[in-house]
C-alpha positions as CSV (number, residue, x, y, z in Angstrom):
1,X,104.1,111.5,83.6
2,X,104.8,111.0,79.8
3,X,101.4,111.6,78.6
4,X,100.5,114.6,80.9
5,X,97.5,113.6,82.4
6,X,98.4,114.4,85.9
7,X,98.1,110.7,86.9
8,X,99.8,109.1,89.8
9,X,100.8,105.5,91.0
10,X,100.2,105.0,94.3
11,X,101.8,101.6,95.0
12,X,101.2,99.8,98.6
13,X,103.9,97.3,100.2
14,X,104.6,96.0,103.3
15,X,107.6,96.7,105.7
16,X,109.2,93.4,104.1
17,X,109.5,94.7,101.1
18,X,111.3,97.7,101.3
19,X,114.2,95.4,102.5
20,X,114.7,94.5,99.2
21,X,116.5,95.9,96.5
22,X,114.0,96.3,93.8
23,X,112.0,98.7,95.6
24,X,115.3,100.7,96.5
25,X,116.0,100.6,92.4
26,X,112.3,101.7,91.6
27,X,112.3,104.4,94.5
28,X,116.0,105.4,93.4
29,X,114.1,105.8,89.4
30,X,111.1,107.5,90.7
31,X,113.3,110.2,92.6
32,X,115.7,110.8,90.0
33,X,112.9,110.9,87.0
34,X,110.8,112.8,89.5
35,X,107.7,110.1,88.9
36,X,104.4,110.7,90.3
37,X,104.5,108.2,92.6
38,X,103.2,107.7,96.0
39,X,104.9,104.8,97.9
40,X,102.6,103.6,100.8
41,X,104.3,101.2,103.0
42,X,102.3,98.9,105.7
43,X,104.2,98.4,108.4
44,X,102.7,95.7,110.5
45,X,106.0,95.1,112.3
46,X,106.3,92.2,111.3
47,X,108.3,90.6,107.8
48,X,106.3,87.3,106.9
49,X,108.0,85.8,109.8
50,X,110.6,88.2,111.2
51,X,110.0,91.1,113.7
52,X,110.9,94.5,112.5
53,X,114.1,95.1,114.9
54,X,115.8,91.8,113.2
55,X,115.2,93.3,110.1
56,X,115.9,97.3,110.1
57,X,118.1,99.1,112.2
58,X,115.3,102.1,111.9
59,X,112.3,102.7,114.2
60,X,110.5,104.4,111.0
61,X,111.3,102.6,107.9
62,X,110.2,106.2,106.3
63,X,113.6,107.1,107.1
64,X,114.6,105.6,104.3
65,X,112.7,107.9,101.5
66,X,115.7,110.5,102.8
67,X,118.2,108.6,100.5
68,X,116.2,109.5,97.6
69,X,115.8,113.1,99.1
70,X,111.5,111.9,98.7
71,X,109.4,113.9,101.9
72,X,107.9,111.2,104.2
73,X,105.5,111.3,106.7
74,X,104.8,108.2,109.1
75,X,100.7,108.1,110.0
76,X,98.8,105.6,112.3
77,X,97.7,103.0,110.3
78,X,94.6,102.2,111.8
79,X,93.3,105.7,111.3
80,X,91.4,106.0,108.3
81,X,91.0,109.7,108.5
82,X,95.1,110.0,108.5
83,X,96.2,107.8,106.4
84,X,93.6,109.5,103.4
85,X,94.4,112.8,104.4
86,X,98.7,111.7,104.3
87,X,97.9,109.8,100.8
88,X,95.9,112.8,99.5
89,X,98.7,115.5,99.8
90,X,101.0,112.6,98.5
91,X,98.8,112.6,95.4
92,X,98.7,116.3,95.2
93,X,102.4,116.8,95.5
94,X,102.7,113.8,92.6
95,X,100.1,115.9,90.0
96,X,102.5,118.9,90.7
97,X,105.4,117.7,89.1
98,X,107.1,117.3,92.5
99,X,108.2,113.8,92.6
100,X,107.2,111.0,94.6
101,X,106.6,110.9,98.7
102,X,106.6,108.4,101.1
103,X,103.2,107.7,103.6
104,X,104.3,104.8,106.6
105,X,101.3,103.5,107.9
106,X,102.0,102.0,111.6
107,X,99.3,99.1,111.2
108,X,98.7,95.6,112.8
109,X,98.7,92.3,110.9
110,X,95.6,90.5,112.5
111,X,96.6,86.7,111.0
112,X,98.9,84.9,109.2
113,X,101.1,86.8,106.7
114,X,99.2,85.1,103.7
115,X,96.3,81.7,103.3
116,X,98.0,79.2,104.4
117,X,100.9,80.2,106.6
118,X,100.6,79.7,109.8
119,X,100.9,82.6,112.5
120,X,104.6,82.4,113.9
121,X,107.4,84.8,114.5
122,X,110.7,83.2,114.7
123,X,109.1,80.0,114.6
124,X,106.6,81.1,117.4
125,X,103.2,81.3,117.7
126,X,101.9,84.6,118.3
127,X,100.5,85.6,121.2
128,X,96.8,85.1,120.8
129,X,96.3,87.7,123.6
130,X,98.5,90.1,121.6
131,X,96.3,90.0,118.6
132,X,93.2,90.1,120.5
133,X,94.9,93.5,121.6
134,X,95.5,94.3,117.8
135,X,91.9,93.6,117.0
136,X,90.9,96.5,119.4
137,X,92.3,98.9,116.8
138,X,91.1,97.7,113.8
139,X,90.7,100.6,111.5
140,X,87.3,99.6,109.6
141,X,85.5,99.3,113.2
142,X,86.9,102.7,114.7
143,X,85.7,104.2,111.5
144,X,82.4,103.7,111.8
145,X,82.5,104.4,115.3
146,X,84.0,108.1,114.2
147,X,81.3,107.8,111.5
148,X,78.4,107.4,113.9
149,X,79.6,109.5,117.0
150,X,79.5,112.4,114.6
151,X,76.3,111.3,112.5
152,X,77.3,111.1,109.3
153,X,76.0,107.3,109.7
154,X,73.4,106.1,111.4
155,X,73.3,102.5,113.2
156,X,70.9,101.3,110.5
157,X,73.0,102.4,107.6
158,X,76.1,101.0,109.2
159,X,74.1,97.4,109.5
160,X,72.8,97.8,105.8
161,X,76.4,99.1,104.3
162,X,77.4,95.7,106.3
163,X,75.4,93.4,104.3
164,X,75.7,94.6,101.1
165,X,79.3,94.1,101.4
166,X,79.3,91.1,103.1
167,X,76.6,90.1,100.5
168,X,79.2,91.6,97.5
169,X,82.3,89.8,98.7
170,X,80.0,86.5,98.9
171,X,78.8,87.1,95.3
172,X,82.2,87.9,93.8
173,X,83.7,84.9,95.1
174,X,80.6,82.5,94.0
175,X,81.6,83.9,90.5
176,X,85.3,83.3,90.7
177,X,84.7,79.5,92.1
178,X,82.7,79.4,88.9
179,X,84.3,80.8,85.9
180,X,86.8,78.7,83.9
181,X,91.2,79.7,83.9
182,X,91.3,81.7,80.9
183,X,92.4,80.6,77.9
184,X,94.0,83.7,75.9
185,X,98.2,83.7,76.5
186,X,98.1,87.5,75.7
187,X,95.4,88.4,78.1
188,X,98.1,89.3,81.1
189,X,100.1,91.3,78.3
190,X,96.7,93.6,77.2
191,X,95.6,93.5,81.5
192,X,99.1,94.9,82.8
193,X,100.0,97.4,80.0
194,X,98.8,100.7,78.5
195,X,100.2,102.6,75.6
C-alpha cells in the first residue's frame, strides 16, 4: 500500500489457523489500515487433528471476516473455476483501495495434515472409504475434465501437460536432495524482506 504500486497479499491458511490469535491481530491490522490483502482460508474441516465442530461454533468460518467489517464469500474448494473467479475480485477490490476480503474455500484434506503425521481425528483413523469419497472431487482432476469437455484441451495435451509436470516436480526435487544448506546467516533476512 505504502509504495502505490497497487500490489496485494494474498495470504492462504487453513481452517486451524484462524483459531488463533495472530491471524485475528493481522486481520484486525489489515481492516483498520485498509491493507490490500486477500485472506484465503482452506477449510478441509478438519484442524491437524480436530474436526471443525470441536473447534468453531460456525458452519462458515467466513463469518468471522464480519468482525473486521472485511466482505466474505465462501466458494467450493474443489472448483477451480470459483475459487479464481472469488480470489480475482478479492484482488480487485484490494488494488482499489478497499481493504482486505475474505474467500473460504470448502475443500478436502486427501492425507495426513503434514509428512509424517499420521491420518487420525481424535486419535482415529480416518475412514479410508471417506477419503476415497474425497478423492472423487479432487479439484486438479475435475478441471481437466471441464477443460476437455469444453475443448480447450485435448486428451493428448492433457497427457503431455502431465509429464512435464510430473517430470518438473521430479527435477526440482533431484536438485534440492543435491545442493548443500546454505551458508550465508543474512540470506533469510534479504529472502523475506523488501524495502
Amino acid at each position: 500500500k505504502k509504495n502505490g504500486r497497487g500490489q496485494v497479499v494474498v495470504c492462504f491458511f487453513g481452517d486451524g489457523s484462524a483459531n488463533r490469535g495472530t491471524w485475528h491481530e493481522a486481520a484486525n491490522m489489515a481492516a483498520l489500515w485498509k491493507l490490500p490483502v486477500v485472506w484465503v482460508c482452506e477449510n478441509n474441516g478438519v484442524a491437524q487433528f480436530v474436526p471443525i465442530e470441536d473447534a468453531y461454533p460456525l458452519e462458515d468460518l467466513s463469518n468471522l471476516a464480519s468482525a473486521f467489517g472485511m466482505p466474505a464469500v465462501v466458494v467450493d474448494g474443489q472448483d477451480v473455476m470459483a475459487v479464481a473467479e472469488a480470489v480475482t475480485a478479492a484482488v480487485e477490490r484490494a488494488r482499489e483501495g478497499k481493504g482486505p476480503s475474505f474467500v473460504e474455500c470448502k475443500t478436502a484434506r486427501f492425507g495426513p495434515h503434514g509428512i509424517g503425521n499420521p491420518d487420525k481425528v481424535h486419535g482415529n483413523d480416518r475412514d479410508p472409504r471417506q477419503i476415497e469419497e474425497l478423492k472423487r472431487r479432487d479439484p486438479v482432476a475435475l478441471f481437466r475434465s471441464r477443460l476437455l469437455e469444453q475443448g480447450v484441451l485435448t486428451e493428448e495435451d492433457a497427457e503431455r501437460i502431465s509429464r512435464e509436470a510430473e517430470a518438473e516436480v521430479a527435477e526440482t526435487e533431484a536438485f534440492i536432495d543435491q545442493s548443500p544448506f546454505p551458508d550465508d546467516p543474512g540470506m533469510l533476512d534479504r529472502a523475506l524482506y523488501a524495502e
